[in-house]
DRENNU-820925 format. One record per atom (N, C-alpha, C): residue in one letter; chain; atom name; x, y, z. Coordinates in steps of 0.2 Angstrom, whole numbers. Atoms other than C-alpha are relative to their C-alpha. Layout:
- a|A|CA|X|Y|Z
...
***
This chain:
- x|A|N|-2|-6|-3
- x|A|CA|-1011|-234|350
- x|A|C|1|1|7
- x|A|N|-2|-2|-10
- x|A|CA|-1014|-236|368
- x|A|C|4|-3|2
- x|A|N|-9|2|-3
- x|A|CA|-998|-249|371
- x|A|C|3|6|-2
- x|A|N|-8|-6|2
- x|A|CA|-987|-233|362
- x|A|C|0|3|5
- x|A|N|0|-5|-4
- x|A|CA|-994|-223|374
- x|A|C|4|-3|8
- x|A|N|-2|4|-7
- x|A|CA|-991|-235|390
- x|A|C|9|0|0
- x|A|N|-7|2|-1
- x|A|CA|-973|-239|386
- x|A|C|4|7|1
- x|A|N|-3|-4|0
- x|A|CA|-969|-222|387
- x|A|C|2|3|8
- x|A|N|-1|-2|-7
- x|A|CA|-962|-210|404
- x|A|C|-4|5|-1
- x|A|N|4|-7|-2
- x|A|CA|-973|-195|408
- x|A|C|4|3|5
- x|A|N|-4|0|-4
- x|A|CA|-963|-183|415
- x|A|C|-4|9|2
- x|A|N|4|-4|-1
- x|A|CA|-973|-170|427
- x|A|C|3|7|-1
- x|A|N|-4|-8|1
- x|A|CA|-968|-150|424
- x|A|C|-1|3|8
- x|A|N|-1|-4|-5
- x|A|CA|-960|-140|437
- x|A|C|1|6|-2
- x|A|N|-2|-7|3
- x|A|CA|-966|-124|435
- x|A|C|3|5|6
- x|A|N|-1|-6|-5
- x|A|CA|-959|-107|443
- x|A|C|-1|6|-4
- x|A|N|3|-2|2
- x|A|CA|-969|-96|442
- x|A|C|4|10|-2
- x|A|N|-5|-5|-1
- x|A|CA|-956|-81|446
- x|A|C|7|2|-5
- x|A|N|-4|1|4
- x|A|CA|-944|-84|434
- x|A|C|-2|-3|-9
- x|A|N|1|2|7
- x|A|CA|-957|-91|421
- x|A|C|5|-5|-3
- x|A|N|-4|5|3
- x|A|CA|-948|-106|418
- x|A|C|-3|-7|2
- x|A|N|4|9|-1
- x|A|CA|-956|-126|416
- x|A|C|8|-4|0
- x|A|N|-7|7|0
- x|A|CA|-943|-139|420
- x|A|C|-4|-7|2
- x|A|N|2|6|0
- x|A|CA|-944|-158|420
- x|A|C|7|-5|2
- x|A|N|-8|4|-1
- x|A|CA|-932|-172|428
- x|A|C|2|-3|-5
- x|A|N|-3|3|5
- x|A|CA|-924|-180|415
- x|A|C|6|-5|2
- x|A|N|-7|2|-1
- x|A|CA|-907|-191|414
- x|A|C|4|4|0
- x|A|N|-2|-5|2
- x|A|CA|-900|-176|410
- x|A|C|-1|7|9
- x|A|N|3|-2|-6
- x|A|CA|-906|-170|427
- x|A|C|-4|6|0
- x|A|N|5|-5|0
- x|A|CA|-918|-154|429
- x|A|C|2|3|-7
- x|A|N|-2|-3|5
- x|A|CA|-919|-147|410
- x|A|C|-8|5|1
- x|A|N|4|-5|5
- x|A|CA|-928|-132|404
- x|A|C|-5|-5|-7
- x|A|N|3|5|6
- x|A|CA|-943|-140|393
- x|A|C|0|7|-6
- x|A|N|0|-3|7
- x|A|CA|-943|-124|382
- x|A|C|5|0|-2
- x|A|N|-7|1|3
- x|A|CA|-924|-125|377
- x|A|C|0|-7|-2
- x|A|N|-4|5|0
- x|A|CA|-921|-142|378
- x|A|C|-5|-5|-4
- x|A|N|6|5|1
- x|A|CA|-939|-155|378
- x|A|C|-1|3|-8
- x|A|N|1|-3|7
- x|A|CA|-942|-144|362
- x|A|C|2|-2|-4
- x|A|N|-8|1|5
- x|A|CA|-927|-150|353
- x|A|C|1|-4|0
- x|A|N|-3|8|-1
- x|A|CA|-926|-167|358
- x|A|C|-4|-6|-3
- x|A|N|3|6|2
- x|A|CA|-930|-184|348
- x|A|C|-5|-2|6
- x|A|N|4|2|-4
- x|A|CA|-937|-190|363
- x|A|C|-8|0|3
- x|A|N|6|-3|0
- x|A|CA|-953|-178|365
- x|A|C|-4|-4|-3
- x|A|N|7|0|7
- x|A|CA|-969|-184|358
- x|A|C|-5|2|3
- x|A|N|6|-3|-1
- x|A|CA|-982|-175|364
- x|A|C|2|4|8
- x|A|N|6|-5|-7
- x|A|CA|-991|-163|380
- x|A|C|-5|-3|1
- x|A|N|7|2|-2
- x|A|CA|-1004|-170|389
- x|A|C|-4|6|4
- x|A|N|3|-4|-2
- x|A|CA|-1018|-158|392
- x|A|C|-7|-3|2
- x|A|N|5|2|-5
- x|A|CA|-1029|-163|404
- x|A|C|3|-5|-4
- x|A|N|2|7|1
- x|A|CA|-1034|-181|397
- x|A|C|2|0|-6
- x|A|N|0|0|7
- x|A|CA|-1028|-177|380
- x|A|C|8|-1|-2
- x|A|N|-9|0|3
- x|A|CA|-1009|-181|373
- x|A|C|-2|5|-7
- x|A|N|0|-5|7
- x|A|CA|-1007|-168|358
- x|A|C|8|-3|-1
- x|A|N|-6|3|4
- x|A|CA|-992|-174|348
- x|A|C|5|6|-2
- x|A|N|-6|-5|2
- x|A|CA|-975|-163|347
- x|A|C|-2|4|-6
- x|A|N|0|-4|7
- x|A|CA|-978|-151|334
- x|A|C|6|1|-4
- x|A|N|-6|1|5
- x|A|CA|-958|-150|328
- x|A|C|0|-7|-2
- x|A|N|-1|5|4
- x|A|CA|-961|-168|325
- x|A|C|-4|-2|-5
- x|A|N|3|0|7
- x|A|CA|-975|-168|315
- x|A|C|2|5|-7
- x|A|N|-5|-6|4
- x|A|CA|-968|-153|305
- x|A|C|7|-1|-3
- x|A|N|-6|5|5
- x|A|CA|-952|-164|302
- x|A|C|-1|-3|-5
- x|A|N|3|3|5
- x|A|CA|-962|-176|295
- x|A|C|-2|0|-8
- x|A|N|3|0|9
- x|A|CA|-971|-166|281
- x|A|C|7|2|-3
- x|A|N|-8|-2|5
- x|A|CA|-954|-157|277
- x|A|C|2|-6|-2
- x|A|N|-3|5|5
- x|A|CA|-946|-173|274
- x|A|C|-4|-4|-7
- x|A|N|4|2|6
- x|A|CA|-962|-177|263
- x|A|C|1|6|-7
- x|A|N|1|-6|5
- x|A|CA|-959|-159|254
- x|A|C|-7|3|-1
- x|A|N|7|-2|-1
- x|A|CA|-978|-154|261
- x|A|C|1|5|5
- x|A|N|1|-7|-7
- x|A|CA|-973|-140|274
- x|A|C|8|5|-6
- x|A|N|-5|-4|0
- x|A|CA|-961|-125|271
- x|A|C|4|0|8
- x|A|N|-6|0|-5
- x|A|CA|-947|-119|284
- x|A|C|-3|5|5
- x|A|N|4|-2|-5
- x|A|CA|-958|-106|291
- x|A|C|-5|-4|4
- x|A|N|4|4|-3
- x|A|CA|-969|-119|297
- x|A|C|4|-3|7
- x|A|N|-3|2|-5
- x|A|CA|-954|-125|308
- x|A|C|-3|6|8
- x|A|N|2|-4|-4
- x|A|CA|-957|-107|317
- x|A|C|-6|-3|4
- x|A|N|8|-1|-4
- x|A|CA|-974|-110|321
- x|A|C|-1|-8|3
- x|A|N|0|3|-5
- x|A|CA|-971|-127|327
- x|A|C|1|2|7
- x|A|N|-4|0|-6
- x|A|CA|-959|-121|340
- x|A|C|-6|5|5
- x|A|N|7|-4|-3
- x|A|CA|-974|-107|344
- x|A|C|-4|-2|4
- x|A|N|6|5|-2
- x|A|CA|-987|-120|346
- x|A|C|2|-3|6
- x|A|N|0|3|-4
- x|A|CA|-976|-130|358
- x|A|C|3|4|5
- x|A|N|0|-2|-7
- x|A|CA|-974|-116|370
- x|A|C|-7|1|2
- x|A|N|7|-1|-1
- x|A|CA|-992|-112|370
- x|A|C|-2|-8|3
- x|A|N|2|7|-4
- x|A|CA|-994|-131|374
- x|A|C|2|-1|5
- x|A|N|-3|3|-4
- x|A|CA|-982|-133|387
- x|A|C|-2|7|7
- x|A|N|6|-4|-2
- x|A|CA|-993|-116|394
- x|A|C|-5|-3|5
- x|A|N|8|2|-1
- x|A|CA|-1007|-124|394
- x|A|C|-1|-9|3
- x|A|N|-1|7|-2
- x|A|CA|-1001|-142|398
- x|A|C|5|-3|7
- x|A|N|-2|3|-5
- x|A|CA|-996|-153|413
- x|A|C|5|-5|1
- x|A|N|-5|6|1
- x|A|CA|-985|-168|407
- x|A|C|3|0|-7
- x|A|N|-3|3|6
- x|A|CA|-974|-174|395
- x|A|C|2|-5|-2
- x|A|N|-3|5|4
- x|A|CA|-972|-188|384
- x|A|C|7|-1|-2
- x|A|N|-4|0|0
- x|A|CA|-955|-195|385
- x|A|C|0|-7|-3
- x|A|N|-4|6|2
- x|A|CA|-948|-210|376
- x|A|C|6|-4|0
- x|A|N|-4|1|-2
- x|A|CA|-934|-211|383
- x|A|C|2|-4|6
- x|A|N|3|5|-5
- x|A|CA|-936|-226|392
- x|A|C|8|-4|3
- x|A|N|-7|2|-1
- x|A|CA|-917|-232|391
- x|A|C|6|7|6
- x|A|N|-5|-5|-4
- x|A|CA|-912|-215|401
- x|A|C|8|3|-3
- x|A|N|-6|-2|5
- x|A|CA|-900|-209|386
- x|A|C|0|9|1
- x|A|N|1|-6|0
- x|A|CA|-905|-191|390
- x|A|C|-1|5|-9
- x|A|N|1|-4|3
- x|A|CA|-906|-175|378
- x|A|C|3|-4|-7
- x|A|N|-4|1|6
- x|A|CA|-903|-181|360
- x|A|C|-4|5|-6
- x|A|N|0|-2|2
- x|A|CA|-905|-169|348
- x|A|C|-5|-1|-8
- x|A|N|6|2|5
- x|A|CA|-922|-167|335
- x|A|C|5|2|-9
- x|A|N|-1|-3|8
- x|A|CA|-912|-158|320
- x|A|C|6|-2|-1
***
């Protein structure tokens, strides 16, 4: 698990506090993490403090594609990951080739 974690980018949040809005540079240049990072294959987690927490829309895809979650479930991912991105510092990107936003659904 620690190589998954090394190979990845971390990318820092620029918050503003005035506007309430997290952004991150991206290949895509400056995006909105709640519109965009949300939605994107690339995400895999929030690092809080020392901690990575793993995307909540991606594991919530996961069971769906198992037939172990319902569709409400999607909601309360998306929930989870603004509360995370609240409370958290960095982002787990794997977008190591520079392809920008690719879309999760």
């Amino acid at each position: 698990m620690l190589e998954y974690v090394l190979t990845m980018k971390t990318l820092s949040f620029q918050r503003d506090e005035k506007k309430n809005r997290v952004t991150v540079s991206c290949a895509d240049g400056d995006i909105s993490v709640y519109s965009r990072c949300a939605y994107c294959r690339h995400c895999k987690g929030i690092w809080m403090g020392k901690r990575l927490v793993p995307s909540p829309q991606i594991q919530v895809l996961a069971e769906l594609k198992k037939g172990t979650a319902n569709d409400d479930s999607l909601m309360n991912a998306a929930m989870m990951f603004n509360t995370l991105i609240r409370d958290g510092s960095l982002l787990d990107c794997d977008d190591d080739e520079n392809q920008g936003f690719r879309g999760l659904y």
